[in-house]
C-alpha positions in Angstrom: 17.8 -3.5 23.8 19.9 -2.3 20.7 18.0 -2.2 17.3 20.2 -1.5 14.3 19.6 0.9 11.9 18.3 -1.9 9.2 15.7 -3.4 12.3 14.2 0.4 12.6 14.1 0.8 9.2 12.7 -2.4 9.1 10.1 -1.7 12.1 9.8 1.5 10.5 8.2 0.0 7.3 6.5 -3.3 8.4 4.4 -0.1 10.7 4.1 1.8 7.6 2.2 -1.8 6.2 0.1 -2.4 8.7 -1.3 1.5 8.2 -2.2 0.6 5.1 -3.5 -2.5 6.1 -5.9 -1.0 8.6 -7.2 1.7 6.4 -8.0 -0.5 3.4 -9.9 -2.4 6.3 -11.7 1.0 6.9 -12.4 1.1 3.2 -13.7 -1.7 2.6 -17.7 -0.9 4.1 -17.9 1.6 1.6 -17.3 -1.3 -1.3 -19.5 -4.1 0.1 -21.5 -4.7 -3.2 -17.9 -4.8 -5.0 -16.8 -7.7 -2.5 -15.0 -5.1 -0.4 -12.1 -4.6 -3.1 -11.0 -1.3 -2.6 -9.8 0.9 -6.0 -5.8 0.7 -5.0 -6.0 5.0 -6.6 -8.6 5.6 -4.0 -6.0 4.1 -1.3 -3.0 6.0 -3.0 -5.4 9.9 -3.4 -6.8 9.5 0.5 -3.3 8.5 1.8 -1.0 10.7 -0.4 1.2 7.8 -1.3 2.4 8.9 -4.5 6.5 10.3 -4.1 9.1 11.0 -6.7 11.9 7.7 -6.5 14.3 9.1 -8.8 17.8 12.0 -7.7 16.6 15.1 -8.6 19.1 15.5 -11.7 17.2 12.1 -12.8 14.0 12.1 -15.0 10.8 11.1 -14.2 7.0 12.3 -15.2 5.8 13.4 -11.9 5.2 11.1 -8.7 4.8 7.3 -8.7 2.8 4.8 -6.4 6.1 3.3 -5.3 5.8 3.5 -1.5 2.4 2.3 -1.6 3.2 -0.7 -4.0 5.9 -1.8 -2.0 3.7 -1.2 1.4 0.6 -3.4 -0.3 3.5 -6.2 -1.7 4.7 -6.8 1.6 1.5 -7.1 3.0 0.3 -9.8 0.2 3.6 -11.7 1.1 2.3 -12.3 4.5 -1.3 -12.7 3.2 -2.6 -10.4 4.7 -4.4 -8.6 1.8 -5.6 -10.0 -1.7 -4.6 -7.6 -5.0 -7.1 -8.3 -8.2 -6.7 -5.8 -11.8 -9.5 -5.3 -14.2 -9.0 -3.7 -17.0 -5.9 -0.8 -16.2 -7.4 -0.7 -12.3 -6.1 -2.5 -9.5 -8.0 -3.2 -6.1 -7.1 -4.6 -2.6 -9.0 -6.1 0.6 -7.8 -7.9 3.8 -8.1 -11.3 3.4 -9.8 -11.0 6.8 -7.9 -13.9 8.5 
């Protein structure tokens, strides 16, 4: 069965997701008296998901949360997790379909 290089990449990531999915799952005992919303920096520090996005003759202050952003978006797309912000922090949970 041929994959093309977009399907792996493609398999590759939609994995990644579901990672992320089953560790905020994890997570989420630990926050029961917060409705099981997890603190998305808590997600980012245990899983390292901060990388720098930019060429290295480009600027930017350090690494960003763009991996795991983009991980936790297409996760919400299927609705598979909620995303909530008070105040500057953001928090996820399954939506435990």
């Amino acid at each position: 069965n041929f994959m093309t290089r977009k399907d792996a990449i493609h398999k590759l990531l939609n994995d990644a997701a579901h990672e992320l999915l089953a560790f905020i799952k994890e997570c989420e005992s630990k926050f029961k008296d917060q409705e099981r919303w997890v603190p998305a920096a808590e997600i980012k520090r245990n899983l390292d998901l901060n990388f720098v996005a930019v060429p290295r003759s480009g600027k930017q202050h350090g690494p960003k949360g763009w991996v795991f952003a983009t991980l936790a978006r297409m996760l919400e797309d299927k609705s598979l997790i909620e995303y909530k912000k008070t105040g500057k922090r953001a928090f996820y949970r399954s939506t435990r379909k």
